[in-house]
C-alpha positions as CSV (number, residue, x, y, z in Angstrom):
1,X,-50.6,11.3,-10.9
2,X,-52.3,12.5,-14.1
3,X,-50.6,15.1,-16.1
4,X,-52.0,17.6,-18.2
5,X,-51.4,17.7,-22.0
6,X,-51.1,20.7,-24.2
7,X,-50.0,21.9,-27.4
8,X,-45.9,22.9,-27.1
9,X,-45.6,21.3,-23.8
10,X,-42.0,19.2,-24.8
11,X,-41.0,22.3,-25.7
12,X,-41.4,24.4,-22.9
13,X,-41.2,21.6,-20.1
14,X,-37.4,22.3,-19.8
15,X,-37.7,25.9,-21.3
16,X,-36.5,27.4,-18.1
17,X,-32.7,25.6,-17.6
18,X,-32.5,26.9,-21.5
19,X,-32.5,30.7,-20.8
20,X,-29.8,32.4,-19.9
21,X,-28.7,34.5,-17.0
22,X,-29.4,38.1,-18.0
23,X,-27.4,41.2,-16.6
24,X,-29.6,42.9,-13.5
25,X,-28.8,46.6,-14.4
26,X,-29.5,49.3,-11.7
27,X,-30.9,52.9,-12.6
28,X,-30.3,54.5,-9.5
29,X,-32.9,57.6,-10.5
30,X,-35.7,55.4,-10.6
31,X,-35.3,53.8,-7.2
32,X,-35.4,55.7,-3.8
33,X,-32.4,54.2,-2.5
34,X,-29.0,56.1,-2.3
35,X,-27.2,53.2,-3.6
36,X,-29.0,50.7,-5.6
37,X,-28.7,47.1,-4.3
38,X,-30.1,43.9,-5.1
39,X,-30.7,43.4,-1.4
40,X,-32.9,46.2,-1.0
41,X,-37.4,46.6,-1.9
42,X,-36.6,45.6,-5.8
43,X,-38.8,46.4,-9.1
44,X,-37.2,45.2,-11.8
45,X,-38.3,46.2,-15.2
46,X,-38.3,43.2,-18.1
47,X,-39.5,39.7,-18.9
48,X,-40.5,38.2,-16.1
49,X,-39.1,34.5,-17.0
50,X,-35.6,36.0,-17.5
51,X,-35.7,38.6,-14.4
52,X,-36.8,35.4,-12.5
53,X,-34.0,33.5,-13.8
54,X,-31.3,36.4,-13.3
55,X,-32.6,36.4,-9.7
56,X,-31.3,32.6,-8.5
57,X,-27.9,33.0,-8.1
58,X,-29.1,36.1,-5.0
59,X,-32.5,34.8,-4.5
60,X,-32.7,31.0,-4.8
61,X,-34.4,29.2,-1.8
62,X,-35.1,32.9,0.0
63,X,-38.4,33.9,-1.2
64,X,-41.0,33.0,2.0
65,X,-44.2,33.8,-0.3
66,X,-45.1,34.4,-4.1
67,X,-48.2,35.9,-5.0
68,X,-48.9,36.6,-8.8
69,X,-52.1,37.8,-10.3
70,X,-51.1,36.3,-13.8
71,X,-53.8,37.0,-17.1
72,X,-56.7,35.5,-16.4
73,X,-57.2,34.2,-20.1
74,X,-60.4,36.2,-20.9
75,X,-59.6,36.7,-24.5
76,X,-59.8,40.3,-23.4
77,X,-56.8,41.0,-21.9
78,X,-54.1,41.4,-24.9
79,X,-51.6,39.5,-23.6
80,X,-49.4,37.8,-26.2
81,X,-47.3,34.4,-25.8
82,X,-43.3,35.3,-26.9
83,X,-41.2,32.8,-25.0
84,X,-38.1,32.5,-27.3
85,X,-38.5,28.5,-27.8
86,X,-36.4,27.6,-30.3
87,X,-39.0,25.2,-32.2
88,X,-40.6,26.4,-35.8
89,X,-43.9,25.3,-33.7
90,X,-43.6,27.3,-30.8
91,X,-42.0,30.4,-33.3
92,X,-45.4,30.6,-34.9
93,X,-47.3,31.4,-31.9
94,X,-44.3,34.2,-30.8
95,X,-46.0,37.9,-30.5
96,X,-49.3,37.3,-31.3
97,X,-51.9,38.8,-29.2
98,X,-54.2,36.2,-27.5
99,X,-57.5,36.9,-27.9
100,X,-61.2,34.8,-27.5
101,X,-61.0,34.1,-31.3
102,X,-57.8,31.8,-30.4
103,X,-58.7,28.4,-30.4
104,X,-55.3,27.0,-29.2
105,X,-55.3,30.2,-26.1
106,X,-55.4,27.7,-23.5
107,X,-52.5,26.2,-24.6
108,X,-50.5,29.2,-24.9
109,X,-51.3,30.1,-21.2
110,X,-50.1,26.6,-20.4
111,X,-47.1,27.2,-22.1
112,X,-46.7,31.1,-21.1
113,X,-47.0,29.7,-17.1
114,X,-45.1,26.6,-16.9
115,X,-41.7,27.7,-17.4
116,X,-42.4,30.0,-14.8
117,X,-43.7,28.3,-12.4
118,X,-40.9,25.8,-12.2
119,X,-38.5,29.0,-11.7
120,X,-40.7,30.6,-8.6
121,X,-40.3,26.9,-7.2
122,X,-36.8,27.5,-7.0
123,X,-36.8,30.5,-5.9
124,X,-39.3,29.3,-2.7
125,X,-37.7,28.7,0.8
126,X,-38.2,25.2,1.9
127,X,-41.0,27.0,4.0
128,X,-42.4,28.8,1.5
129,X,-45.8,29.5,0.2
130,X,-47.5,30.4,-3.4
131,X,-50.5,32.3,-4.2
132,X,-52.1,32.6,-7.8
133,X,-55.4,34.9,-8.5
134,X,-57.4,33.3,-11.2
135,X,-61.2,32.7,-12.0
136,X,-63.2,30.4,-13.7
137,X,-61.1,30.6,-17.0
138,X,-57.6,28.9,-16.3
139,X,-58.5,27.3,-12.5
140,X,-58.6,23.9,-13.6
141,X,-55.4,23.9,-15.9
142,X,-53.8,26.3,-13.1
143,X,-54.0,23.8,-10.7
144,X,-52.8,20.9,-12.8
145,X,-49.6,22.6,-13.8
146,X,-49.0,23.2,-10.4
147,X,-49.7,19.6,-9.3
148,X,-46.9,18.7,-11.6
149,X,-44.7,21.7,-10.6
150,X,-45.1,21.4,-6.9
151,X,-46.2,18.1,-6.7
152,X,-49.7,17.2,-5.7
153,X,-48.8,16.6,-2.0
154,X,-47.5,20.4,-1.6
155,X,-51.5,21.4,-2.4
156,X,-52.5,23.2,0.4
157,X,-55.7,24.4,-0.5
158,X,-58.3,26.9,-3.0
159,X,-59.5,29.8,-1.2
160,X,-62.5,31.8,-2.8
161,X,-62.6,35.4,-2.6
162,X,-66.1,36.9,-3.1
163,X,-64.6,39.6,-5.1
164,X,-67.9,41.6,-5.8
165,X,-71.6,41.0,-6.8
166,X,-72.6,40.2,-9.9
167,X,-76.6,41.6,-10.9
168,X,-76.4,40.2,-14.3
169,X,-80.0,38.0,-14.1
170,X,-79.5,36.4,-17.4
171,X,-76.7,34.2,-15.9
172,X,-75.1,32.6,-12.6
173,X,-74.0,35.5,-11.1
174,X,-70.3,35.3,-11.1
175,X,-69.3,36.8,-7.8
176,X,-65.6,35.0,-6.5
177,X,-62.6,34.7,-7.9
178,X,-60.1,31.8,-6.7
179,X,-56.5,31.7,-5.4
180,X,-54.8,28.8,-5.3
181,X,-52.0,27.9,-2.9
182,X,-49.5,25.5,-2.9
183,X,-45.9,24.9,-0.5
184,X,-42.6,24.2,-1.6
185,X,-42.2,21.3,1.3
186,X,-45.9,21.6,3.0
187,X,-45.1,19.5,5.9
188,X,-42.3,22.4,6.3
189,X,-45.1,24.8,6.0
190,X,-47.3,23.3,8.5
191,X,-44.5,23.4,11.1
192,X,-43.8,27.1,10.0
193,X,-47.5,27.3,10.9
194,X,-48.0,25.7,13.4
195,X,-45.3,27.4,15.7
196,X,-47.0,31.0,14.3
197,X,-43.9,32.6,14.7
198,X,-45.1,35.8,12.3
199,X,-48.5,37.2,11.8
200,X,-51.5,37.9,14.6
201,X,-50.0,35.5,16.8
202,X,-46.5,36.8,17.0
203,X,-47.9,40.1,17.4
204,X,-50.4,39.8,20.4
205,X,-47.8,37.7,22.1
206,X,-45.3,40.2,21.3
207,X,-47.7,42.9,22.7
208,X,-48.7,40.7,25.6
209,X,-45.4,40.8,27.0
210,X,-44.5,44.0,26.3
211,X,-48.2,45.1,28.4
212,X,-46.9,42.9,31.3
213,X,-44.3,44.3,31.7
214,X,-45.1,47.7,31.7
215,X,-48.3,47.7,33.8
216,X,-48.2,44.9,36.4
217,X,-51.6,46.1,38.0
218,X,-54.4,43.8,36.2
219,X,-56.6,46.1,35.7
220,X,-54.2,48.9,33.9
221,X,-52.7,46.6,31.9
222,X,-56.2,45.4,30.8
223,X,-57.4,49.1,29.9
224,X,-54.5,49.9,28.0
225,X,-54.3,46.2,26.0
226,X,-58.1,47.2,25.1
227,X,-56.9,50.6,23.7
228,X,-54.2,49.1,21.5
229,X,-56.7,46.3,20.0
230,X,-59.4,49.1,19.2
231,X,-56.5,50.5,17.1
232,X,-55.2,47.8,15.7
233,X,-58.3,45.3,15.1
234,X,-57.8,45.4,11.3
235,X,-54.5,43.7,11.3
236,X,-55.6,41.0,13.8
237,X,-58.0,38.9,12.0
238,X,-59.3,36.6,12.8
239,X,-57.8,36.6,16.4
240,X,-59.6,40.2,16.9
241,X,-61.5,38.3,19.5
242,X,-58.7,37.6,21.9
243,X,-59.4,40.5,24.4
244,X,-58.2,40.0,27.7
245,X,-54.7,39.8,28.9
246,X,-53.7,38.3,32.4
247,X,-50.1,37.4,33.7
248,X,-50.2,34.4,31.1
249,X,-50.9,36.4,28.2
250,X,-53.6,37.0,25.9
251,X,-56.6,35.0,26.1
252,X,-60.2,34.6,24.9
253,X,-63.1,32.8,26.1
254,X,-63.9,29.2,24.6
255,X,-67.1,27.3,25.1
256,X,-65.2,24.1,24.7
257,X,-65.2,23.3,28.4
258,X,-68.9,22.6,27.7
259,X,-71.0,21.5,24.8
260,X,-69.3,18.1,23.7
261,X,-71.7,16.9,21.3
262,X,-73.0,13.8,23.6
263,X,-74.3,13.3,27.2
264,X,-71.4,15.2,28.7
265,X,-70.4,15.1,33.0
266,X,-73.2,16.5,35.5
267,X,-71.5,18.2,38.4
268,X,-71.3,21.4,40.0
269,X,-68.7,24.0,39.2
270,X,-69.3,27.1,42.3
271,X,-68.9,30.7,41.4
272,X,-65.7,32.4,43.1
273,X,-67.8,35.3,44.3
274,X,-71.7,34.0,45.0
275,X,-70.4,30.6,45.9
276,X,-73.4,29.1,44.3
277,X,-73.8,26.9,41.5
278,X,-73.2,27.7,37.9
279,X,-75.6,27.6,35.4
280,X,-74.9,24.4,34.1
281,X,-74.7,23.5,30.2
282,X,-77.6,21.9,28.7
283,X,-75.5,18.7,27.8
284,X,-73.3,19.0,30.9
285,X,-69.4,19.5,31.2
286,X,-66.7,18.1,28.7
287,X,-64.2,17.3,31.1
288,X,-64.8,14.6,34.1
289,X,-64.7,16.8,37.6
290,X,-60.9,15.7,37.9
291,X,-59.6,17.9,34.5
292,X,-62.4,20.3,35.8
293,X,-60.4,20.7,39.1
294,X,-57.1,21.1,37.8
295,X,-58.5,23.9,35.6
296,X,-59.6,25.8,38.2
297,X,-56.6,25.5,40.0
298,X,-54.7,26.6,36.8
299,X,-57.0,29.5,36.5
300,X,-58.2,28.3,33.2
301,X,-62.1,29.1,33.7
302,X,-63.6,32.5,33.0
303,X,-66.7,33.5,35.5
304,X,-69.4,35.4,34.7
305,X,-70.1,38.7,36.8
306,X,-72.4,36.0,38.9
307,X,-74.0,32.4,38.5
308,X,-76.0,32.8,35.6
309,X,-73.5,32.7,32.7
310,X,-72.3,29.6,31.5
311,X,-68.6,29.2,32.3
312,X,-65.8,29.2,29.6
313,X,-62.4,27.7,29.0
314,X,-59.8,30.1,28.8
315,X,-57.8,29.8,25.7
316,X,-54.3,31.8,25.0
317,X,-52.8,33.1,21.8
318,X,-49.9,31.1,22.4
319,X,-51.6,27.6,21.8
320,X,-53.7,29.5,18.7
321,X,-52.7,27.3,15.3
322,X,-52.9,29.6,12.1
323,X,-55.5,29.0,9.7
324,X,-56.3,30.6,6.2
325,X,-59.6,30.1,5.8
326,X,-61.1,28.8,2.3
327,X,-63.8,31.8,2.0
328,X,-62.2,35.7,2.0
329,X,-65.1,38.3,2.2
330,X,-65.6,41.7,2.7
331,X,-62.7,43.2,0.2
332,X,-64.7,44.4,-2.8
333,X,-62.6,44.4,-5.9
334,X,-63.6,47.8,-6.8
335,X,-61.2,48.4,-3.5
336,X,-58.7,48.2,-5.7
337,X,-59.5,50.9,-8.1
338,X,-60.4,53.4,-5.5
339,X,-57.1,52.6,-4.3
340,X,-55.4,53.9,-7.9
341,X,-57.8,57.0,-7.7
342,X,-56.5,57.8,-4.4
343,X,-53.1,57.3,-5.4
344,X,-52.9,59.2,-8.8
345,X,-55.7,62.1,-8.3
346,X,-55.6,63.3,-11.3
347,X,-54.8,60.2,-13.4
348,X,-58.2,58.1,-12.4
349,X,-57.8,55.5,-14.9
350,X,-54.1,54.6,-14.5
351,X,-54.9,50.9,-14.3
352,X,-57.6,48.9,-14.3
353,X,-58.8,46.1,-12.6
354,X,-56.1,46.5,-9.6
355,X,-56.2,44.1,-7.0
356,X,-56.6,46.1,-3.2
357,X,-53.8,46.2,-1.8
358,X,-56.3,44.8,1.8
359,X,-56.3,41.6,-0.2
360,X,-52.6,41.0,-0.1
361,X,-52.0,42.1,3.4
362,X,-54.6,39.2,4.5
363,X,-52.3,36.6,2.7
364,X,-49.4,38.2,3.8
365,X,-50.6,38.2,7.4
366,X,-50.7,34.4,7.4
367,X,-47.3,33.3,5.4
368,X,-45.0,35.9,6.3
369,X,-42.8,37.1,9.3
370,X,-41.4,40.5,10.1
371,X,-37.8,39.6,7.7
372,X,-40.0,37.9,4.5
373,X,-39.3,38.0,1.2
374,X,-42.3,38.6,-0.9
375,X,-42.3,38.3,-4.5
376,X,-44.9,39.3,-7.4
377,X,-43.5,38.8,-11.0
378,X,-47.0,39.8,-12.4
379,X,-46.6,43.1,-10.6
380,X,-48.9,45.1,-12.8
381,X,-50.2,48.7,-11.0
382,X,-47.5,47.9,-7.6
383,X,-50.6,46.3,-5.8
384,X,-48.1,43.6,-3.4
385,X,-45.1,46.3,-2.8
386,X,-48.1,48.6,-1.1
387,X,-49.4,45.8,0.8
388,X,-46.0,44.9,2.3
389,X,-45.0,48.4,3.0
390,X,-48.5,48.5,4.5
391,X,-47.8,45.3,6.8
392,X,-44.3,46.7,8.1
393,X,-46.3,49.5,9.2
394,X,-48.7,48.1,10.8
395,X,-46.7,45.4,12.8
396,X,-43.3,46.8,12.3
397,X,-41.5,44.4,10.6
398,X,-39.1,44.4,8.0
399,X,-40.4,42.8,5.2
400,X,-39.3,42.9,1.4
401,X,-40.9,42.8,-1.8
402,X,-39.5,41.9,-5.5
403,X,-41.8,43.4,-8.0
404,X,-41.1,41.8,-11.8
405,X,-43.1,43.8,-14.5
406,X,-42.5,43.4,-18.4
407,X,-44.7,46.3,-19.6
408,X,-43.7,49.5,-20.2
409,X,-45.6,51.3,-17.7
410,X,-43.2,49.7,-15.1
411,X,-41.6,52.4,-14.3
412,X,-44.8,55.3,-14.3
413,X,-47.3,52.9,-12.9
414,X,-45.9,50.2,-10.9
415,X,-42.8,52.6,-10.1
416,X,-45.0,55.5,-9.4
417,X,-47.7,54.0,-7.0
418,X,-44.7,52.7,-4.7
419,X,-42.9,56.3,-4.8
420,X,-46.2,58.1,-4.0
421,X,-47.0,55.4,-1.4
422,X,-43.8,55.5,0.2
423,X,-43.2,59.4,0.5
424,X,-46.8,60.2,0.5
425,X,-49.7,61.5,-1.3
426,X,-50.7,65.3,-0.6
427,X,-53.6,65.4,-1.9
428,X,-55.2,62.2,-0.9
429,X,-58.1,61.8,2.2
430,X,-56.6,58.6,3.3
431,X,-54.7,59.8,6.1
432,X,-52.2,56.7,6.0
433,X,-51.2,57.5,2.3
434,X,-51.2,61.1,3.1
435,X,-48.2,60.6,5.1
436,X,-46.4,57.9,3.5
437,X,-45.9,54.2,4.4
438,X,-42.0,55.2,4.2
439,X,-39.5,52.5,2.8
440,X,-36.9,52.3,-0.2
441,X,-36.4,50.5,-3.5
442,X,-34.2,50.0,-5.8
443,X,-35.0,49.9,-9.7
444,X,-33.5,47.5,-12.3
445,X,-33.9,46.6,-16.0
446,X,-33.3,43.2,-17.4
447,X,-30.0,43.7,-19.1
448,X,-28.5,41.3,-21.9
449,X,-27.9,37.7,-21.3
450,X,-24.4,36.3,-20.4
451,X,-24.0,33.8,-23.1
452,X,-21.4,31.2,-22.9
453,X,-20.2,31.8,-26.5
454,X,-19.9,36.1,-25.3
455,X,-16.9,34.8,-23.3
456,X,-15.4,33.5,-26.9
457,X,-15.6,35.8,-29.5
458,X,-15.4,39.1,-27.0
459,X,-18.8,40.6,-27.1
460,X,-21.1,41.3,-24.2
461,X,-18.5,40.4,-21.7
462,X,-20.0,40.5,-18.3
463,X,-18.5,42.7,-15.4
464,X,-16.4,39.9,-12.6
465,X,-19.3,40.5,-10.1
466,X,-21.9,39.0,-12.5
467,X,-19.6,36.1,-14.0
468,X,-18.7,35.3,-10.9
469,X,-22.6,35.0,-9.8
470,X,-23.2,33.2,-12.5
471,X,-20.2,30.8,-12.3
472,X,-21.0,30.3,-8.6
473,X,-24.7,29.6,-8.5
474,X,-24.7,27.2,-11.6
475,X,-21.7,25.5,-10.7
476,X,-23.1,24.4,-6.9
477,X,-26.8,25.5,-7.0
478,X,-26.0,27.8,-4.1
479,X,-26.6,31.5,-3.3
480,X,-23.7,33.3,-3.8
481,X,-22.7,36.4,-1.7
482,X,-20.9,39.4,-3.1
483,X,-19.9,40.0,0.7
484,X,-17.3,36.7,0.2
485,X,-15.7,37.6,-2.5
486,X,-11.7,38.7,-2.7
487,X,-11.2,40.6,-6.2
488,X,-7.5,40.0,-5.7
489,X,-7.4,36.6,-5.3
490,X,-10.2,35.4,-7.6
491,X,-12.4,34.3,-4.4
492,X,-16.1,33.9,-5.4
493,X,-17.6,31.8,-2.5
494,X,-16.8,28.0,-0.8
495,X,-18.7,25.1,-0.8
496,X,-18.9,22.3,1.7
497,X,-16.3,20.8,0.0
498,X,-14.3,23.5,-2.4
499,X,-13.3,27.1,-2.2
500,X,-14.3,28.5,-5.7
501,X,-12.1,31.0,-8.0
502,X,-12.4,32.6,-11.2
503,X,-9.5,34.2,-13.1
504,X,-11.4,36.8,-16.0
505,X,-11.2,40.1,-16.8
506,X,-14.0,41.6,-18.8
507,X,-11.8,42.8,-21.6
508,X,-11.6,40.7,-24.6
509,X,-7.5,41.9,-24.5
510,X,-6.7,40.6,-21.2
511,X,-8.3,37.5,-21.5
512,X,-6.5,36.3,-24.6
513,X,-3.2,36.3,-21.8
514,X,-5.0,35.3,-18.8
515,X,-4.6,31.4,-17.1
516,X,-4.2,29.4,-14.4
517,X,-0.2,29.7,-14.3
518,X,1.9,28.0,-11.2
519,X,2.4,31.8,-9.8
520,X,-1.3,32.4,-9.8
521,X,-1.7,28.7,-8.2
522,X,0.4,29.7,-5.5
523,X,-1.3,32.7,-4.7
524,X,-4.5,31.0,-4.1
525,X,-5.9,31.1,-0.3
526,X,-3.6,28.5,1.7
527,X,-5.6,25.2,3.0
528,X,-6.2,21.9,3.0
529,X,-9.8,22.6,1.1
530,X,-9.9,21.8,-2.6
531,X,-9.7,24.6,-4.9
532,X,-12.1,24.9,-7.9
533,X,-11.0,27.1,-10.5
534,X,-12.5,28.6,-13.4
535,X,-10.5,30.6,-16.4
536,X,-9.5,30.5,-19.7
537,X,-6.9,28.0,-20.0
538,X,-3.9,26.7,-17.5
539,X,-0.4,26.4,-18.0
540,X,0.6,23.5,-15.2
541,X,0.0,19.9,-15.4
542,X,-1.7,17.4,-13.9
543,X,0.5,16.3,-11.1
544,X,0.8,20.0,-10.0
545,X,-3.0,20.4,-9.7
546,X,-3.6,17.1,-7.9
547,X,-0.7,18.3,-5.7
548,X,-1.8,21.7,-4.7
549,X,-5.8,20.2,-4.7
550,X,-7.0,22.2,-7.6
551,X,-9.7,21.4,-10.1
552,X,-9.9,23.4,-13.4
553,X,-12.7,24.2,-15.1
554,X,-12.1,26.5,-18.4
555,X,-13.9,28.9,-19.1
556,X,-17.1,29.1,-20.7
557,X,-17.2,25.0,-20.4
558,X,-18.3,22.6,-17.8
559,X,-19.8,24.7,-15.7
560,X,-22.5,22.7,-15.0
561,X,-20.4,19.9,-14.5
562,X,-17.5,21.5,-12.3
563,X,-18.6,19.4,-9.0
564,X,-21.5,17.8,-8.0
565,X,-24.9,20.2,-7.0
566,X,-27.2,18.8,-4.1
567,X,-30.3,17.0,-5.0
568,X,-33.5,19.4,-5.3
């Protein structure tokens, strides 16, 4: 497969296993959550390559669908490259603003996106989908990193979104934007798909039941399925057309029992009520008269209200297979500012160039289920947390988003917009943001790194929680869950093969005294699993460790090393 080259690539290829885990810390006023957790609606405030990072050891292989809406690379935007590389080349470039003037821009968007990318690859489900907003400036060196990041096989498509018109005459009228989409395992995907077990489909089949249920008369049932769609057409796109229900489910009418394209089957096919002919299709039936038969026995063929209308095949929700398709219209851009107005009144220009929130939901719609997690770590104005909230409303689920933003505004823009859309905006004449989408979040800053040389000379020491996240995730590459852990025993988490333990205290004091002694050994969880412990130093031999099944790793060293991770 070709690969793209660009200035500072060897240095940023592998920049991502270089940075280090940074602290997550919570700021309980800023959320609207009584207790902050990292397993609630998160926004986390800081660089966005080392929020991603400090989110694997909770988040890796969880996240159903990324979008990100990253800098287009106008020249206009301001954005400036500081990835600390550690390379005299790659220091020149650090903080400077990219503008048009910038001959080498391209290649510090290149190197500004690769590093993360590879991160939100880990942090996909084996299901899971991306989705990147660009234009005409980055497209074709977007989709060539990702080629290399997800592998070219994983594409799954471009989908333009006719964003607004364009009446400059002077020009082609720019008048789309693009977002590319790629899987973490698309044949994975495709299955995901293919058994539509979130979105449209889930719904009206969810609905369908629920409708049986309730009204067995046929023609009640009927009424009342044709009230809910009126009410809820927006959200079913593009199955909006499936109106009928019967004791099957929901159905529409296909003309693919006629029509095939060549000199079909001439036969009659007799009207249940008139008992005379049909009118028959110009190039005759699809199906020879034996399929036609079993059909009708199935109850597969709508009728007209007589003989004239051409018959149909009746076609259920259930065999419907999801499609995205390539062309989104009808969401003008400047959606997304009204949405802003509407949202801070009195503020009109918060933030420009805002994606609507409409946008999101359609993606959303086709790669989530009711339990996703969605993540956006170009969250800019809050656009994907409204959309999801939006989403749970409309089909109830239970959805939750990550939002990763670097800029200071963080907290009064991106922060804002979700408090306001959550609880409600008074003064607003959108009656759904009037009342409030509901929901919680917790907010976080990116705190300091845990460093490896911290744990030596005493400074920055990391609470137990945190080490032992950190120990546990890079020492296995799996997620590790606060809810396993025994504080007095050192328990952080098992393996297939090992239950893992660290002995620390984050007190510089302590730890000169603290070790894997035989007393401590002994107090270890009782088993026949190996025991992998990490800590400063041990005070028993050899013989005693291979008795008792223990494996030592000291502390800050080998983690990497302690046993071996699965292949990714």
């Amino acid at each position: 497969m070709p690969r793209l080259n660009f200035k500072g690539k060897v240095f940023v290829e592998n920049h991502h296993l270089a940075v280090p885990f940074h602290e997550l810390v919570p700021v309980r006023e800023k959320g609207l959550s009584e207790k902050a957790s990292l397993h609630d609606n998160l926004i986390i405030h800081g660089d966005n390559l080392a929020a991603l990072k400090g989110l694997l050891p909770t988040y890796h292989g969880k996240v159903k669908c990324v979008y990100i809406d990253p800098p287009y690379n106008t020249g206009k935007e301001g954005w400036a490259y500081n990835d600390n590389v550690n390379s005299p080349l790659m220091q020149s470039w650090l903080g400077r603003v990219v503008d048009r003037d910038d001959l080498t821009r391209h290649d510090k968007w290149c190197c500004m996106m690769l590093p993360r990318l590879k991160l939100l690859r880990e942090l996909l489900s084996d299901d899971g989908v991306i989705f990147v907003s660009i234009d005409d400036n980055e497209v074709h060196h977007l989709r060539c990193l990702m080629d290399e990041v997800f592998g070219e096989e994983n594409r799954v498509g471009h989908i333009i979104w006719n964003a607004s018109t364009d009446n400059n005459p002077t020009n082609i009228a720019t008048e789309h934007e693009y977002i590319v989409c790629y899987a973490r395992n698309k044949q994975k995907l495709e299955e995901v798909w293919r058994s539509a077990s979130f979105g449209p489909k889930a719904l009206l089949q969810r609905v369908g039941a629920d409708l049986r249920d309730a009204h067995p008369e046929p023609t009640e049932r009927q009424r009342e399925y044709s009230r809910w769609l009126k009410e809820h057409r927006k959200q079913l796109k593009p199955l909006d057309r499936y109106k009928f229900i019967d004791d099957t489910g929901v159905f529409t009418g296909s003309q693919s029992v006629h029509n095939p394209g060549r000199e079909g089957y001439r036969y009659d096919v007799f009207h249940p009520v008139t008992g005379k002919p049909c009118r028959e299709p110009l190039m005759g039936y699809r199906f020879p008269p034996r399929t036609m038969a079993a059909l009708l026995a199935e109850d597969r063929v709508i009728f007209g209200t007589d003989e004239s209308k051409i018959i149909e095949l009746k076609v259920y929700v259930k065999d419907f297979k999801a499609k995205l398709g390539s062309v989104i219209q009808g969401i003008d851009s400047r959606r997304g500012a009204n949405e802003i107005r509407a949202i801070f009144p009195d503020e009109p220009q918060k933030f420009k160039n805002s994606k609507p929130s409409t946008l999101i939901e359609e993606l959303l719609a086709f790669s989530t289920g009711p339990d996703s997690i969605i993540l956006d770590s170009f969250a800019g104005s809050g656009t994907t947390a409204h959309a999801v909230l939006a989403q749970n409303r409309e089909d109830g689920g239970n959805r939750r988003f990550i939002l990763i933003e670097c800029e200071d505004y963080a907290d009064n823009i991106t922060a804002e917009r979700v408090r306001r859309v959550i609880e409600g905006v008074p003064g607003t004449k959108d009656d759904t943001l009037k009342t409030g989408l509901g929901g919680t979040f917790s907010f976080f800053e990116l705190g300091g790194p845990m460093r490896q040389e911290s744990l030596l000379d005493g400074t920055h020491l990391p609470s137990w929680e945190k080490l032992a996240s950190y120990i546990f995730f890079t020492a296995t590459g799996q997620e590790f869950d606060a809810a396993d852990i025994d504080r007095e025993t050192g328990f952080i988490g098992h393996t297939t093969s090992h239950d893992v333990f660290l002995i620390y205290e984050p007190d510089a004091e302590v730890l000169k005294n603290l070790a894997l002694s035989l007393p401590v050994a002994r107090g270890l969880s009782p088993g026949s699993r190996r025991k992998l412990v990490f800590a400063p130093t041990k005070y028993i031999d050899r013989e005693f460790l291979h008795k008792y099944r223990i494996d030592f790793q000291q502390l800050p060293f080998e983690i990497y090393e302690a046993i071996e991770r699965p292949a990714t």
